[in-house]
C-alpha positions as CSV (number, residue, x, y, z in Angstrom):
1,X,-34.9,-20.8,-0.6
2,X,-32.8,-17.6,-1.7
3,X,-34.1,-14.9,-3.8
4,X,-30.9,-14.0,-5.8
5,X,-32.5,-10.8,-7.1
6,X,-35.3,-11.8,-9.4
7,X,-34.2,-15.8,-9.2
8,X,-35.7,-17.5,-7.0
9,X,-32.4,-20.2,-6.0
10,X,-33.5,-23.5,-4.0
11,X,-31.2,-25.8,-2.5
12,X,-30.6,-28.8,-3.9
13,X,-32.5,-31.5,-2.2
14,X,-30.2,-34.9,-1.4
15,X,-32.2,-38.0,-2.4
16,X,-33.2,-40.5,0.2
17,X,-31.2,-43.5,-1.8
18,X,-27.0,-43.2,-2.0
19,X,-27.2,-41.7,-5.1
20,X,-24.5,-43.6,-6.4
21,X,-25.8,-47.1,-5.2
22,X,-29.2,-46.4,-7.4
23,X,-27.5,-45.0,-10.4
24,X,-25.3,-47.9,-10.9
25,X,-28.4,-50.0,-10.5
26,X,-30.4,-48.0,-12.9
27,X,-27.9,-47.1,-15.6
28,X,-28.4,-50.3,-17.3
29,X,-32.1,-50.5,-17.2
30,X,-33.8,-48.8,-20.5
31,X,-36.4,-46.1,-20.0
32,X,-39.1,-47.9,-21.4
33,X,-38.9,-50.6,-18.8
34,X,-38.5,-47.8,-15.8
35,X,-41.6,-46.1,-17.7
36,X,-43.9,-48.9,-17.6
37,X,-42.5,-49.5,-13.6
38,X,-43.0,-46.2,-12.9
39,X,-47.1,-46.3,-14.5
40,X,-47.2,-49.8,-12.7
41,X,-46.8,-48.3,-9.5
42,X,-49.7,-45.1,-10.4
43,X,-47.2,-42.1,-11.1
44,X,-48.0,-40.1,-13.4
45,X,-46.3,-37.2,-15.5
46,X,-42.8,-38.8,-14.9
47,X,-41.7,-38.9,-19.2
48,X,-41.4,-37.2,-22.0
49,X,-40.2,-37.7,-25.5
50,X,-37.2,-35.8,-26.7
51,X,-34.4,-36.7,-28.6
52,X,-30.9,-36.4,-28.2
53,X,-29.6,-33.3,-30.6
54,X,-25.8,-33.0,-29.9
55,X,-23.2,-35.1,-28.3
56,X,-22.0,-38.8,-28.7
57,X,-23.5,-40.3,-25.4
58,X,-27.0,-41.8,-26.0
59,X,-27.6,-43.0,-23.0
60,X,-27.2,-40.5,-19.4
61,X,-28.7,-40.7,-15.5
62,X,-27.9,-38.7,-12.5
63,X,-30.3,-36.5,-10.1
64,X,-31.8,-33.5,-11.4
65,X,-31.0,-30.0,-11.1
66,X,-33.3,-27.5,-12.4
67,X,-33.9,-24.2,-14.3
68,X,-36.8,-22.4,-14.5
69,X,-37.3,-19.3,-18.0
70,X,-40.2,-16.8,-18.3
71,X,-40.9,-14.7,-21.2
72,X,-39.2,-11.4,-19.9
73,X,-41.5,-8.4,-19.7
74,X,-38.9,-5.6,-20.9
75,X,-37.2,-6.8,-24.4
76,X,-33.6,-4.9,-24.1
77,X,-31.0,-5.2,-26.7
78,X,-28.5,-8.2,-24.8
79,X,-25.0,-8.9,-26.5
80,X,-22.9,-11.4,-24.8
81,X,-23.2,-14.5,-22.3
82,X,-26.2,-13.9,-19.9
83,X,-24.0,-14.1,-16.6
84,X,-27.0,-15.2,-14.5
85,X,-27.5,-18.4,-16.8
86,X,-23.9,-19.1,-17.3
87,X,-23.2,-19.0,-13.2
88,X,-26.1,-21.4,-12.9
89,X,-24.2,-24.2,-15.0
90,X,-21.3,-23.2,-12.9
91,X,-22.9,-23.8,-10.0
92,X,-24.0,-27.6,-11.1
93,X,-22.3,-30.6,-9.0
94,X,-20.8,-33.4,-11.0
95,X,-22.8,-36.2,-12.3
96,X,-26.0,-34.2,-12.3
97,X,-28.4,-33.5,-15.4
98,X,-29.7,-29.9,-16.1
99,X,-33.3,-29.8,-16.9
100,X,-34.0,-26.4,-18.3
101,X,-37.9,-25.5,-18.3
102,X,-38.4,-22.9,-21.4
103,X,-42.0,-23.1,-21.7
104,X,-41.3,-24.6,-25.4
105,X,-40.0,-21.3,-26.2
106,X,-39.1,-21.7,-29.8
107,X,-35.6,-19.9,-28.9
108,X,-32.2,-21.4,-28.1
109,X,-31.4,-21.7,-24.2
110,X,-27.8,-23.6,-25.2
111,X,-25.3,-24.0,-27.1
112,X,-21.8,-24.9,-27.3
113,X,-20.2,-22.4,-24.6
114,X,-22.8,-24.1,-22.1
115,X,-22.1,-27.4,-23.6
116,X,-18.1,-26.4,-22.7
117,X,-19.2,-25.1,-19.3
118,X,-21.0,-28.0,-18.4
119,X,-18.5,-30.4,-19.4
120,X,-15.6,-28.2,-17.2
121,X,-18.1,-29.5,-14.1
122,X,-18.9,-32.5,-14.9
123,X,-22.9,-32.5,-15.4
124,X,-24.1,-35.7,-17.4
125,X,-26.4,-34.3,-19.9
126,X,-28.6,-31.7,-20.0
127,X,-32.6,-31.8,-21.4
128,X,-34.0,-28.5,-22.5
129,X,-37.6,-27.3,-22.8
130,X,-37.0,-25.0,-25.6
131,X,-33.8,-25.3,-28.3
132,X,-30.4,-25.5,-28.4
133,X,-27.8,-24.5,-31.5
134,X,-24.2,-24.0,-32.1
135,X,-24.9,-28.2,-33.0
136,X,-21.2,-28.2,-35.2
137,X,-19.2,-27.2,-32.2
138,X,-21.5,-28.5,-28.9
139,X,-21.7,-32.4,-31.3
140,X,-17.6,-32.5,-30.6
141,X,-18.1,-31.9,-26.6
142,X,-18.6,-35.4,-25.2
143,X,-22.2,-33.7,-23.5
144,X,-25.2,-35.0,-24.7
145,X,-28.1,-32.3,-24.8
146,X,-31.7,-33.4,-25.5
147,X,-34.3,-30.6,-27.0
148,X,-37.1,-29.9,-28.9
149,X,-34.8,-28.9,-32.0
150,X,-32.1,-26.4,-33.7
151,X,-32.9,-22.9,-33.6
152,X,-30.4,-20.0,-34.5
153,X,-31.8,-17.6,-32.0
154,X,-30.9,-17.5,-28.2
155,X,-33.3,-16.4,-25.5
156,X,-31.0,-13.3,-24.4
157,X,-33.3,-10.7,-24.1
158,X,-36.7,-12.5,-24.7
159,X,-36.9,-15.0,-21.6
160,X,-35.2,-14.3,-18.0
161,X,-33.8,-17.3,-15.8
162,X,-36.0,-17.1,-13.0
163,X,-35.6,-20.1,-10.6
164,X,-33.0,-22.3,-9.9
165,X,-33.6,-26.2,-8.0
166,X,-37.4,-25.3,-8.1
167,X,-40.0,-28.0,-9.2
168,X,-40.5,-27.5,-13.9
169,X,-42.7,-28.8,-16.1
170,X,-40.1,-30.3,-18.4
171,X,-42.1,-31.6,-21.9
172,X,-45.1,-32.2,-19.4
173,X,-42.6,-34.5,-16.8
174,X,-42.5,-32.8,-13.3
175,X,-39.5,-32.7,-11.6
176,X,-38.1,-32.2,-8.5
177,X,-34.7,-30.8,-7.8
178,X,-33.3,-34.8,-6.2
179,X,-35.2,-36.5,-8.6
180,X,-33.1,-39.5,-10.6
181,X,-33.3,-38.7,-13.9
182,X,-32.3,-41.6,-16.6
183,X,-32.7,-40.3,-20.9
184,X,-31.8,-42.5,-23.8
185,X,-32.8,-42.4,-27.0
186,X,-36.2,-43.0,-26.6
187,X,-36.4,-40.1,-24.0
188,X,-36.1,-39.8,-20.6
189,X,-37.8,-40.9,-17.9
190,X,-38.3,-39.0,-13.7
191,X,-37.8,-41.7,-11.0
192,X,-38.9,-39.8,-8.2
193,X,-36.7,-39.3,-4.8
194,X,-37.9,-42.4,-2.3
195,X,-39.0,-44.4,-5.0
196,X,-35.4,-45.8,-6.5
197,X,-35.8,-49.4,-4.1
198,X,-39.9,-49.8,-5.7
199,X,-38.3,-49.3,-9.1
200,X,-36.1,-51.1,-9.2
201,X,-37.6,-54.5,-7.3
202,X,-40.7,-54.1,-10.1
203,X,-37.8,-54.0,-13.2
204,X,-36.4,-57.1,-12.8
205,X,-40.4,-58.4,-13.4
206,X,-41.3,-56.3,-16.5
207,X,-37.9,-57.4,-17.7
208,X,-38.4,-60.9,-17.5
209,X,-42.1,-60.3,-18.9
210,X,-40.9,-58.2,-21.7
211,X,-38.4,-61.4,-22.9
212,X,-41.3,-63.8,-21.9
213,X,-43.6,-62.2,-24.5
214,X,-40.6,-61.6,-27.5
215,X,-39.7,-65.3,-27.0
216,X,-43.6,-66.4,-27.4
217,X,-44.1,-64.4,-30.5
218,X,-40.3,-65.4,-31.7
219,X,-41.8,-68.8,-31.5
220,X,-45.4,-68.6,-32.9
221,X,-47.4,-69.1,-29.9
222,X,-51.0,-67.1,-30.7
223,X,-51.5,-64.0,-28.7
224,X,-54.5,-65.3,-26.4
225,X,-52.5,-68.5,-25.7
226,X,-49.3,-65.8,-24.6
227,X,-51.5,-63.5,-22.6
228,X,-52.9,-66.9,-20.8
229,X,-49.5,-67.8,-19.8
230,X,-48.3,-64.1,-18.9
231,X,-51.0,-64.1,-16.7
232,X,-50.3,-67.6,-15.1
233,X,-46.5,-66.3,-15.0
234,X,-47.8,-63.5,-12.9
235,X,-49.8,-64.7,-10.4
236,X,-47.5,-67.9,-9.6
């Protein structure tokens, strides 16, 4: 851990899984199936609804990196990029996803220079905490950026970046900095690090359970009668 000033950097934490073995396994899996694995298995706080506001991708994974906003205690005039925020994105790996915790601060901690930025390095989408804006411009970068909305006023001067890689509260989902995280557009979901194998063994079941039960009510089979057989199905 590195106190850069008054943000507090950690170092990025490798997951236990090859990282790219899990994420070719999990990119085709929807988040509502990894959801339901994830509350199978007794974790909790690992999604959150959010919708994608810019950018043409509606589907994104990678492992997580993290940035952490406070209210700032001393409101000064700002003009410009905040350099601290900007070098952040720099800093970001390829094939990661920025999750910016802004306390729901109804300000805007993107828009379309970050959106630019991150695309330069590589990160594969970005969920925000807070509000993005510039949508014209940041909608024609091939980025996708989930948020709670649009708003027309950034955070310069009003919220300070004050940790880097350090566990958020993200919408109510913790993550860690080497958490996988997988977003589509019904939200995204935190696999956490040393539990990609679990998730994965568990999806192929609630897959085949989830085309068990559309197939029984495609064909008119009464519900007690198809949670009879679910239950059968499960326990063979």
């Amino acid at each position: 851990m590195i106190d850069n000033g008054n943000v507090t950097v950690t170092g990025a934490v490798a997951p236990s899984t090859n990282v790219a073995d899990a994420l070719a396994v999990l990119a085709p899996i929807p988040t509502v199936v990894l959801a339901d694995c994830l509350k199978q298995m007794g974790i909790w706080h690992f999604s959150a609804p959010c919708s994608i506001v810019t950018g043409r991708a509606t589907r994104f994974i990678g492992p997580a990196r993290t940035m952490r906003f406070l209210p700032t205690r001393n409101h000064t005039a700002v003009g410009g990029e905040d350099v601290t925020h900007m070098g952040a994105i720099e800093a970001s790996s390829r094939g990661e996803v920025l999750l910016i915790d802004g306390n729901g601060g109804a300000r805007a901690f993107w828009g379309s220079n970050a959106t630019r930025m991150a695309q330069l390095q590589g990160v594969a989408g970005v969920i925000i905490d807070g509000y993005t804006r510039d949508s014209v411009q940041s909608s024609e970068i091939d980025v996708p950026v989930m948020a709670r909305g649009l708003c027309p006023s950034s955070f310069h001067g009003e919220y300070d970046l004050v940790g880097i890689n350090q566990p958020i509260d993200c919408f109510g989902a913790v993550v860690f900095s080497g958490d996988i995280i997988a977003a589509d557009i019904d939200g995204f979901v935190v696999i956490p690090d040393g539990t990609v194998d679990a998730v994965v063994a568990r999806a192929s079941r609630v897959l085949s359970d989830e085309e068990f039960i559309a197939n029984a009510i495609s064909s008119g089979i009464p519900a007690e009668a198809m949670i009879r057989q679910l239950d059968a199905r499960r326990s063979s």
